[in-house]
BAGUTI-958005 format. One record per atom (N, C-alpha, C, O): atom name; x, y, z. Coordinates in pm, 1 decimal. Each point is the difference from the previous one (the first is absolute). Layout:
residues N
{atom->CA, c1->X, c2->Y, c3->Z}
...
***
This chain:
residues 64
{atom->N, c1->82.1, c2->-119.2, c3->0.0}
{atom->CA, c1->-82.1, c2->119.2, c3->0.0}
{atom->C, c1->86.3, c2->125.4, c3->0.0}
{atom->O, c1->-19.3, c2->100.6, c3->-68.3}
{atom->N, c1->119.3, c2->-122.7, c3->157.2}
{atom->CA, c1->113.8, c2->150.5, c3->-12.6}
{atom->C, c1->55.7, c2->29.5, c3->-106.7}
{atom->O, c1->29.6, c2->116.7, c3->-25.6}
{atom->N, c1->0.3, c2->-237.9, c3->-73.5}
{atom->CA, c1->78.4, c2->18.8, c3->-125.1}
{atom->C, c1->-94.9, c2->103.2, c3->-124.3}
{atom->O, c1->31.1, c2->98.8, c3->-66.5}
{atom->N, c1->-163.2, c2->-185.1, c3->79.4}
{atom->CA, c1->-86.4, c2->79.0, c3->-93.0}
{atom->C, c1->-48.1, c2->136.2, c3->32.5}
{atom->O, c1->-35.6, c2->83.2, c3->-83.6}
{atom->N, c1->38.0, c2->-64.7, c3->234.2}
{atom->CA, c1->-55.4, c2->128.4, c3->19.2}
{atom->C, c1->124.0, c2->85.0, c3->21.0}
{atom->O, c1->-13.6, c2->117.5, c3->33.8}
{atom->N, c1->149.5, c2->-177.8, c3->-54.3}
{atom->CA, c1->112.8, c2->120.5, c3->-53.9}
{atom->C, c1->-11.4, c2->34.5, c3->-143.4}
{atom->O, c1->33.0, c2->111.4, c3->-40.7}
{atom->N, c1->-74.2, c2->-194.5, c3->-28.7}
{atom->CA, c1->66.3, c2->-19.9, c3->-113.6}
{atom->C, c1->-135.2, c2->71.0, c3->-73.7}
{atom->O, c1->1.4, c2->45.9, c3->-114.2}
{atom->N, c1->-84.4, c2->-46.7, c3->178.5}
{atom->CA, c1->-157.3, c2->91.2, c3->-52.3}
{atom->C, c1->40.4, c2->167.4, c3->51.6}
{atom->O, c1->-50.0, c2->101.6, c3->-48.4}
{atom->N, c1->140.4, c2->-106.3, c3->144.9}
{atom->CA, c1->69.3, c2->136.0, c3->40.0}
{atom->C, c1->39.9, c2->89.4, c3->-118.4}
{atom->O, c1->-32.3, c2->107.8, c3->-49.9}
{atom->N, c1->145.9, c2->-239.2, c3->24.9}
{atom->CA, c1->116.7, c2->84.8, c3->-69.4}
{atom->C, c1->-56.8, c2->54.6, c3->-161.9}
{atom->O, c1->38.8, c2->81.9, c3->-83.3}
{atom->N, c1->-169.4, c2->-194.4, c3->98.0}
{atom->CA, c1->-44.9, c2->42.0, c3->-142.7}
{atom->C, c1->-85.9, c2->123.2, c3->-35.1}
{atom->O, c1->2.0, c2->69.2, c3->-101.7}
{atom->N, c1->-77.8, c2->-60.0, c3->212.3}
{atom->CA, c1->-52.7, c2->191.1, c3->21.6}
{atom->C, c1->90.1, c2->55.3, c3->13.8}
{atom->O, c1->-1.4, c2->89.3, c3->-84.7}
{atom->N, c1->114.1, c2->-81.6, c3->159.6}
{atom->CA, c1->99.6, c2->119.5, c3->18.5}
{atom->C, c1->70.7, c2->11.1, c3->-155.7}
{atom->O, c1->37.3, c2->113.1, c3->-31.2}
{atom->N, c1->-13.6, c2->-238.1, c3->-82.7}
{atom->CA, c1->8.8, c2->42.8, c3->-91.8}
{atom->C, c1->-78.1, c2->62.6, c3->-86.0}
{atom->O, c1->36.3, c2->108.5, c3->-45.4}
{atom->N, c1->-161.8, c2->-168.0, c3->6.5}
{atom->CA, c1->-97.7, c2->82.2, c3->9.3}
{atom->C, c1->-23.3, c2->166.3, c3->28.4}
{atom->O, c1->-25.8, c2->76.8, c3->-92.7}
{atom->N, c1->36.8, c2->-38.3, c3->214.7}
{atom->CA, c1->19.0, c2->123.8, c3->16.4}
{atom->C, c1->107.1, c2->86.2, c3->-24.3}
{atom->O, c1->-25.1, c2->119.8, c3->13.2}
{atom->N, c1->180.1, c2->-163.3, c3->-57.3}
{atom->CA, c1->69.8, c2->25.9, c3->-60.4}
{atom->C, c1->-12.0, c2->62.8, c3->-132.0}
{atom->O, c1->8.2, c2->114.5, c3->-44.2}
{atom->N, c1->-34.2, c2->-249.6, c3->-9.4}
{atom->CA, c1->-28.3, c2->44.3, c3->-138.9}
{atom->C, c1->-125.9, c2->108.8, c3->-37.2}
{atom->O, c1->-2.2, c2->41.4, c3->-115.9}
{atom->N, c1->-124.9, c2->16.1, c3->230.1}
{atom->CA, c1->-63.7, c2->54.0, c3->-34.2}
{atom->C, c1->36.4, c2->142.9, c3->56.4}
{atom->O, c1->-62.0, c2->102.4, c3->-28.5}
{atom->N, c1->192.0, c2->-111.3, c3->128.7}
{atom->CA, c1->49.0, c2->122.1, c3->21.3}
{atom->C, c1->102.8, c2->70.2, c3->-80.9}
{atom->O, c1->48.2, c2->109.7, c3->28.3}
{atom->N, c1->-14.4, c2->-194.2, c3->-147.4}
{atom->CA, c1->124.1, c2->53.3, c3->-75.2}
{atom->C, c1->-100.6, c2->52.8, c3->-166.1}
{atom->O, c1->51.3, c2->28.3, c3->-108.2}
{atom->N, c1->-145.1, c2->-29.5, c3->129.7}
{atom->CA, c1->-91.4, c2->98.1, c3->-137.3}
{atom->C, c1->33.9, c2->108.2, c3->45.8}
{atom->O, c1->-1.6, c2->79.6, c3->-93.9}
{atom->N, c1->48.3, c2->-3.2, c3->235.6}
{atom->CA, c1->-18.2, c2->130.9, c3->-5.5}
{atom->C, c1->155.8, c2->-3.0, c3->51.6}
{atom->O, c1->30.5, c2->-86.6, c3->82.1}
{atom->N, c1->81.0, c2->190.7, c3->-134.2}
{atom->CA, c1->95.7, c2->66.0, c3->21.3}
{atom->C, c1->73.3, c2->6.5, c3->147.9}
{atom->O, c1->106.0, c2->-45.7, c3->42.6}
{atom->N, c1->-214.2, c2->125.2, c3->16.3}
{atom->CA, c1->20.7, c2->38.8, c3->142.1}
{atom->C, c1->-43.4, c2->-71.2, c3->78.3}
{atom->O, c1->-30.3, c2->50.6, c3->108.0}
{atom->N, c1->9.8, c2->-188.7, c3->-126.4}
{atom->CA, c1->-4.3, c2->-99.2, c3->108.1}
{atom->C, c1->63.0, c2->-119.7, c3->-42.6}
{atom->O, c1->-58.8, c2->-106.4, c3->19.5}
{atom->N, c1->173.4, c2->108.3, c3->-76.7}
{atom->CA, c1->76.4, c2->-39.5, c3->-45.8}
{atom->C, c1->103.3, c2->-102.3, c3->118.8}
{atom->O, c1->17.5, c2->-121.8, c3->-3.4}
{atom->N, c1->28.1, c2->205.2, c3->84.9}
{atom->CA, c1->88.8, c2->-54.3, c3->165.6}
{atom->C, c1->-161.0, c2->-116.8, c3->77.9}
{atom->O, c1->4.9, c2->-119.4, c3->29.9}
{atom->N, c1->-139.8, c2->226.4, c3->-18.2}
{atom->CA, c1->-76.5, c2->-154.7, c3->50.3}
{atom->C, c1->-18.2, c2->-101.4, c3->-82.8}
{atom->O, c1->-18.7, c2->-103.0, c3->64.8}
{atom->N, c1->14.4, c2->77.3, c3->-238.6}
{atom->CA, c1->9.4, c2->-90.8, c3->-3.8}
{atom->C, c1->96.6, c2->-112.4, c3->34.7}
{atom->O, c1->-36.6, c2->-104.4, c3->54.0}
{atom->N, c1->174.4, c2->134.7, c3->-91.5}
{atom->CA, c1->146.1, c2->-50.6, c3->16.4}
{atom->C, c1->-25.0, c2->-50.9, c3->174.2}
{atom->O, c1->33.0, c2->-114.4, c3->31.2}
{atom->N, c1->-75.5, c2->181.9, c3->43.8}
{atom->CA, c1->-22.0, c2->-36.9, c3->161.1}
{atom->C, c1->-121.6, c2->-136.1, c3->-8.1}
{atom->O, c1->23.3, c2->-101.2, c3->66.1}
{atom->N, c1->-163.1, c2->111.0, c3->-159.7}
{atom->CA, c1->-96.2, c2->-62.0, c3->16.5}
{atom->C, c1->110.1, c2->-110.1, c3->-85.8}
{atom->O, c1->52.6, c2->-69.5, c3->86.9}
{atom->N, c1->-18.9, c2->44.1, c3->-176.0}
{atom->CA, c1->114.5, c2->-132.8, c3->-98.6}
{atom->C, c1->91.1, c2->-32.7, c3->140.6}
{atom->O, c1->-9.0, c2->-114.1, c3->45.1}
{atom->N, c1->85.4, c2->199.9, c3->15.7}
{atom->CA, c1->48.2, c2->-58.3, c3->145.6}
{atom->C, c1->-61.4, c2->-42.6, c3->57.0}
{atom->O, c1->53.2, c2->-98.9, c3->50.5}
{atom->N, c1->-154.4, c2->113.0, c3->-18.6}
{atom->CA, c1->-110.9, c2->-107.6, c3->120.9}
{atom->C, c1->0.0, c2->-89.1, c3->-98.8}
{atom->O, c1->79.0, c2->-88.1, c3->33.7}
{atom->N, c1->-127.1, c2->62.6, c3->-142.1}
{atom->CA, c1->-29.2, c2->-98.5, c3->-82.7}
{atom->C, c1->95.1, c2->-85.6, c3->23.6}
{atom->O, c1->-34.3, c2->-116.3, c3->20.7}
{atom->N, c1->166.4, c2->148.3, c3->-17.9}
{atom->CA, c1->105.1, c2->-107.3, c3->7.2}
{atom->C, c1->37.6, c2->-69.5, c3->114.2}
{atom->O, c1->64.0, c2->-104.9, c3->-7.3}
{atom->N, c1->-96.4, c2->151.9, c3->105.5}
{atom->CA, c1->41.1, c2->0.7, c3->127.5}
{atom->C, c1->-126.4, c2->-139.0, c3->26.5}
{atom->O, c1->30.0, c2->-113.1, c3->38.2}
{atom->N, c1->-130.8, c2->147.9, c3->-61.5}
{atom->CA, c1->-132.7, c2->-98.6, c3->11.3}
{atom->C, c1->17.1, c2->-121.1, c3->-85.3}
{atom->O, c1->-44.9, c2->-100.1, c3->55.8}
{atom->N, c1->93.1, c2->79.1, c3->-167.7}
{atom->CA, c1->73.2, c2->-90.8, c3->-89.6}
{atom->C, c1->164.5, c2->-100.8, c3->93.1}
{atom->O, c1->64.2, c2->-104.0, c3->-14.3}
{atom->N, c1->-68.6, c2->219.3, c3->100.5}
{atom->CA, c1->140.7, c2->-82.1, c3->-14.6}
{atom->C, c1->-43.4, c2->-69.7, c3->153.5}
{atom->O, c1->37.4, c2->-113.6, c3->29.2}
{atom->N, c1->-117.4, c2->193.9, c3->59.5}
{atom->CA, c1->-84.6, c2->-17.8, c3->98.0}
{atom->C, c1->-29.7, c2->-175.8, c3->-10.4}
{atom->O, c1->28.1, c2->-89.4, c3->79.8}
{atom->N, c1->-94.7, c2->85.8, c3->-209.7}
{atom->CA, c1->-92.5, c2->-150.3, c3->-44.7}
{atom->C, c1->29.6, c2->-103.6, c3->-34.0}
{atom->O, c1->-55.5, c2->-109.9, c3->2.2}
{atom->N, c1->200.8, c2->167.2, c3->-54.6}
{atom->CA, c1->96.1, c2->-138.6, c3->-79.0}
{atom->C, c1->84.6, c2->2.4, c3->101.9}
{atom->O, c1->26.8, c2->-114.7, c3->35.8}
{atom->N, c1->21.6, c2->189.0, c3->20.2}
{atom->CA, c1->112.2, c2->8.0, c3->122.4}
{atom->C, c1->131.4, c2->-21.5, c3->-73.6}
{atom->O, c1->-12.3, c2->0.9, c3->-122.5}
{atom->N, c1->104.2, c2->-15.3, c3->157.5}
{atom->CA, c1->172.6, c2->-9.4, c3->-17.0}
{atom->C, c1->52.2, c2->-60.3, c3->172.7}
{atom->O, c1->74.6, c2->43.6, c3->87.7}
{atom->N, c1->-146.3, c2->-142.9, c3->-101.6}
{atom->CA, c1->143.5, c2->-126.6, c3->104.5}
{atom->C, c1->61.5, c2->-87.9, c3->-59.5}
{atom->O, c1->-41.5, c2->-60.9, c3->-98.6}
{atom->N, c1->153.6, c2->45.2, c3->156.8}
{atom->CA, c1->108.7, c2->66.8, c3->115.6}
{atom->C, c1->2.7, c2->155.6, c3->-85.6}
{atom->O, c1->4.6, c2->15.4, c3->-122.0}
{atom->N, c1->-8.3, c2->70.4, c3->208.0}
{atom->CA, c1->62.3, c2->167.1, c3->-70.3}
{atom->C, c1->154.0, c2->0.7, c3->22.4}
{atom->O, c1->62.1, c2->-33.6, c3->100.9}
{atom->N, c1->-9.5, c2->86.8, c3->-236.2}
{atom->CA, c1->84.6, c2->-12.2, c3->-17.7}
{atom->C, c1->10.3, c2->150.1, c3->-39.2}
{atom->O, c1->-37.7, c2->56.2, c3->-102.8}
{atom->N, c1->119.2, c2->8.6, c3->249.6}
{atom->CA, c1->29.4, c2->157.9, c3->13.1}
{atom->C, c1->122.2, c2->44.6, c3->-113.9}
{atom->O, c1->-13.3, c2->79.4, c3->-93.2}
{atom->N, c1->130.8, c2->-153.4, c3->130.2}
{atom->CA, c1->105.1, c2->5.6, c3->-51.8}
{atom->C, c1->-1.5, c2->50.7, c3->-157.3}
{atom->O, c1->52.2, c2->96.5, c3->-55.9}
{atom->N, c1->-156.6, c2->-232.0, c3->-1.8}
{atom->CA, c1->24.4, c2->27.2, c3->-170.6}
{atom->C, c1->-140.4, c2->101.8, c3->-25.1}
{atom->O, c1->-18.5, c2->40.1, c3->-114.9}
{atom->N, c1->-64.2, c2->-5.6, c3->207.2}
{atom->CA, c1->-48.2, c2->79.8, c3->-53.1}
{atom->C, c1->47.9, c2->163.9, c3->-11.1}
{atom->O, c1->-41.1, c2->79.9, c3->-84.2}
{atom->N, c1->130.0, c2->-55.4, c3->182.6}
{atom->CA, c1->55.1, c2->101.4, c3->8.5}
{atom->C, c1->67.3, c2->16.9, c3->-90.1}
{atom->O, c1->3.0, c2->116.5, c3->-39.8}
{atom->N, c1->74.9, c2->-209.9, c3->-29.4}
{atom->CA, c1->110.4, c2->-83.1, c3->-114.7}
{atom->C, c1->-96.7, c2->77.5, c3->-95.3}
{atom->O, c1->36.2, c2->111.1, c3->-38.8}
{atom->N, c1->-156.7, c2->-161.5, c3->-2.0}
{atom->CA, c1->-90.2, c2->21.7, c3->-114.1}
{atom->C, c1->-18.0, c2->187.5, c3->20.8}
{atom->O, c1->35.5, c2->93.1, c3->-72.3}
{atom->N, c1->-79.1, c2->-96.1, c3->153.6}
{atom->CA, c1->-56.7, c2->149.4, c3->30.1}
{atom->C, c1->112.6, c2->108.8, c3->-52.5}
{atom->O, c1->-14.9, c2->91.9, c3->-80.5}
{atom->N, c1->127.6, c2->-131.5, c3->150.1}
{atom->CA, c1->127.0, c2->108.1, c3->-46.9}
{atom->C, c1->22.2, c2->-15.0, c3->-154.9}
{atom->O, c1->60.7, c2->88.5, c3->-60.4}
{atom->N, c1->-95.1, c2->-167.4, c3->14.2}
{atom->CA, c1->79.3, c2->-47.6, c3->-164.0}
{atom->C, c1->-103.6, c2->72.6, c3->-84.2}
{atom->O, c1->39.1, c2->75.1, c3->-89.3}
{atom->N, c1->-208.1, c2->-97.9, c3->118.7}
{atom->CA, c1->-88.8, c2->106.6, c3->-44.9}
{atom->C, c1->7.0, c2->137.4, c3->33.8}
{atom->O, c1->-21.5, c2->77.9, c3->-92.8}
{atom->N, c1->46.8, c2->-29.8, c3->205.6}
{atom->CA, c1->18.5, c2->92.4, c3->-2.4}
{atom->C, c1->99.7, c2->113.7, c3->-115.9}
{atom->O, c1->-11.6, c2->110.7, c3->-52.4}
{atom->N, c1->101.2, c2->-215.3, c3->58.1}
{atom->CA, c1->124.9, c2->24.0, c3->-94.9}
{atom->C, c1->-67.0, c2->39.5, c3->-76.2}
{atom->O, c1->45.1, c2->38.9, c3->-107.7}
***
């Protein structure tokens, strides 16, 4: 039941994303509402064991 009712989350917060990026100046809430989206996605599928190390690994190399 938790998986679907994240994963029904993340799909309105995309949802509202995408209906906040028709207009210009709400541009930062959509990008925030696509962040919840992901966060609720990743919430549902999870990542065990977390593996800090290589994500930091990943994070710095995108950043790049």
């Amino acid at each position: 039941y938790a998986f679907s009712r994240r994963i029904l989350t993340g799909l309105l917060f995309s949802c509202l994303g995408d209906a906040l990026l028709v207009w210009p100046h709400y541009f930062l809430h959509g990008m925030a509402a696509f962040g919840v989206a992901q966060i609720m996605y990743t919430a549902a599928f999870g990542f065990k064991p977390l593996n800090a190390s290589l994500g930091a690994t990943l994070y710095l190399l995108c950043a790049m």
